[in-house]
Structure formats: C-alpha cells, structure tokens
C-alpha positions in Angstrom: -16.0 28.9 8.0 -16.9 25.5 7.9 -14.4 22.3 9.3 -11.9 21.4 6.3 -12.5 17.7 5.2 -10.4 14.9 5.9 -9.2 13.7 2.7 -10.3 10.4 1.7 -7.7 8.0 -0.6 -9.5 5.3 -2.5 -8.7 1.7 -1.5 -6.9 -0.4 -3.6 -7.9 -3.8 -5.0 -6.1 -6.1 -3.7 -6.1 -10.2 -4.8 -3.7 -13.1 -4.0 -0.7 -13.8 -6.0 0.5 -16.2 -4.4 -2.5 -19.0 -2.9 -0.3 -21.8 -2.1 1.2 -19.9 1.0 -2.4 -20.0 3.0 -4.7 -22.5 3.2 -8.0 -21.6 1.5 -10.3 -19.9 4.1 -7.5 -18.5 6.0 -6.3 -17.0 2.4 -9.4 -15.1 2.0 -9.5 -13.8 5.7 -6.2 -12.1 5.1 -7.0 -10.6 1.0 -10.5 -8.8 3.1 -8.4 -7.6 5.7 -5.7 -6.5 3.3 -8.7 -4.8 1.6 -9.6 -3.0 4.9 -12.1 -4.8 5.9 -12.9 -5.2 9.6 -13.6 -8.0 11.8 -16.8 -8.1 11.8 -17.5 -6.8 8.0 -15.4 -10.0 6.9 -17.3 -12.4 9.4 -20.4 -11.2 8.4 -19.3 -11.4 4.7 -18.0 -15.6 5.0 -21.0 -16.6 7.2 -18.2 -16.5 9.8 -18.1 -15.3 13.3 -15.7 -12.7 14.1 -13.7 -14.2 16.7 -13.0 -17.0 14.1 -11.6 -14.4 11.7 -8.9 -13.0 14.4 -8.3 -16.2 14.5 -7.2 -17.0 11.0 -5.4 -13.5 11.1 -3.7 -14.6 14.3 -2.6 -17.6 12.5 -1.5 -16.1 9.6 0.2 -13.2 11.7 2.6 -16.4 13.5 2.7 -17.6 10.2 4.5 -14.0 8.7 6.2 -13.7 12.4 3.9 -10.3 12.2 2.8 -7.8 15.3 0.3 -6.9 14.7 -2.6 -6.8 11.4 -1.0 -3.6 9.2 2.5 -6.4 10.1 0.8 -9.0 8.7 0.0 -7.2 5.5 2.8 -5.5 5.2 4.8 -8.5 5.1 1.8 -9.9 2.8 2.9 -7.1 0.2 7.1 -7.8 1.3 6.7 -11.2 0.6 4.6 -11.7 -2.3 1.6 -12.7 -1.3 -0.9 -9.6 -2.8 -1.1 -8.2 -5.8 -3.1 -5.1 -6.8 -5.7 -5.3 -9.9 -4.1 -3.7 -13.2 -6.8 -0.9 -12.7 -4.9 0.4 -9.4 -1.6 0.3 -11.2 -3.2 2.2 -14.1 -4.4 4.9 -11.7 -1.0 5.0 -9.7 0.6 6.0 -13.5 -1.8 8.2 -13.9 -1.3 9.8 -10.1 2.3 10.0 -11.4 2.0 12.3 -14.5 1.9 15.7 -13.2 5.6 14.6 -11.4 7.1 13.2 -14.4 6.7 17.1 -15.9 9.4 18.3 -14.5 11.8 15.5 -15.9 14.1 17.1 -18.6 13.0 16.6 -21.9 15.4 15.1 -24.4 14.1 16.6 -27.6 14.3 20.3 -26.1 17.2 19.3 -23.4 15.2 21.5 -21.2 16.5 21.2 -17.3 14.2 20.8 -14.3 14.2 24.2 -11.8 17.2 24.5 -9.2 16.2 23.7 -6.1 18.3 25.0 -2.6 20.4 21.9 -1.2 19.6 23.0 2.7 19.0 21.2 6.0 17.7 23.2 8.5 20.2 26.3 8.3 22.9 24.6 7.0 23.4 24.5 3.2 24.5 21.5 1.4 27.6 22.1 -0.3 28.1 20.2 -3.7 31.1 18.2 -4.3 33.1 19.5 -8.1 36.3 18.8 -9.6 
C-alpha cells in the first residue's frame, strides 16, 4: 500500500481589473501574491527584496483594512480588484457539467432523484397545502 496523494487543484490566472485602486508596483505585488506566489518568488521575480514585498502587501493589506494576506485577496476578489483569465472561467464551466446532469430536462420533463431531507436523525418535514 503506498501513501494516497494529496490532490493538487491547478491555480487560477489571475490579472487586475481594476489598476487605478493600487499604485503600479504595489499592483503587481498583490496580482503575484494573488497568484500564490511567495515572498521571496515575487522578490526575486521584480528584482525586489523580499522584505520590500511584505511591505507593499502590508500596505495594501491597511489599504483593504485586511488581517492578514488570504484577507487581502479575498477582499481583492470582494471588491473588484482581480479578475480571472477567460481560460479559468472556461474550465470552471467545464468543472460544472457533470452537475448540470442531473437538472431536469425540459424536452423529456424528466425529474432529478429524491433525495432524504434529514439532519442528523431528524427528518425534515415538507411544508404542503
């Protein structure tokens, strides 16, 4: 038996939408480290050193009143600062097919299965007139 393997999610490209909210360097810091790029990766990447880049993501995070870095880029994505790449969105639409199967199909008026309304032991008990 070997270990089972972690599973991996491919990263999504992320760009600015929105440049006029950063200034320009500070904008880049913060679309690497949206792209989960580390410290060190996105100093060495800019010619930078990497206490300069927590410093532009320290700004930014007082900037986005943000706790920490997944803060800051969460309220990046909340406030419409990133964007992903149309190929991401193609793959999400893709990642959604096999769900949209068991829609109902108007032609056929086919139903989705019955699933059990319960929460813990307790069933959920549906409301008719």
């Amino acid at each position: 038996m070997g270990r089972r393997q972690k599973p991996h999610y491919p990263r999504m490209i992320v760009e600015l939408a929105d440049e006029s909210l950063l200034p320009p360097r500070r904008a880049e810091v913060v679309m690497l480290a949206a792209r989960g790029m580390s410290a060190k990766e996105i100093g060495r990447l800019l010619d930078i050193s990497p206490d300069t880049v927590n410093w532009h993501l320290d700004e930014a995070k007082d900037q986005f009143h943000a706790h920490s870095r997944v803060d800051l880029i969460s309220q990046g994505w909340m406030q419409g600062l990133f964007r992903a790449r149309m190929l991401a969105w193609a793959l999400m639409a893709f990642a959604m097919l096999p769900a949209m199967r068991s829609r109902p199909i108007p032609i056929s008026g086919g139903r989705p299965p019955v699933t059990q309304n319960t929460i813990g032991r307790t069933a959920i008990r549906g409301i008719y007139a």
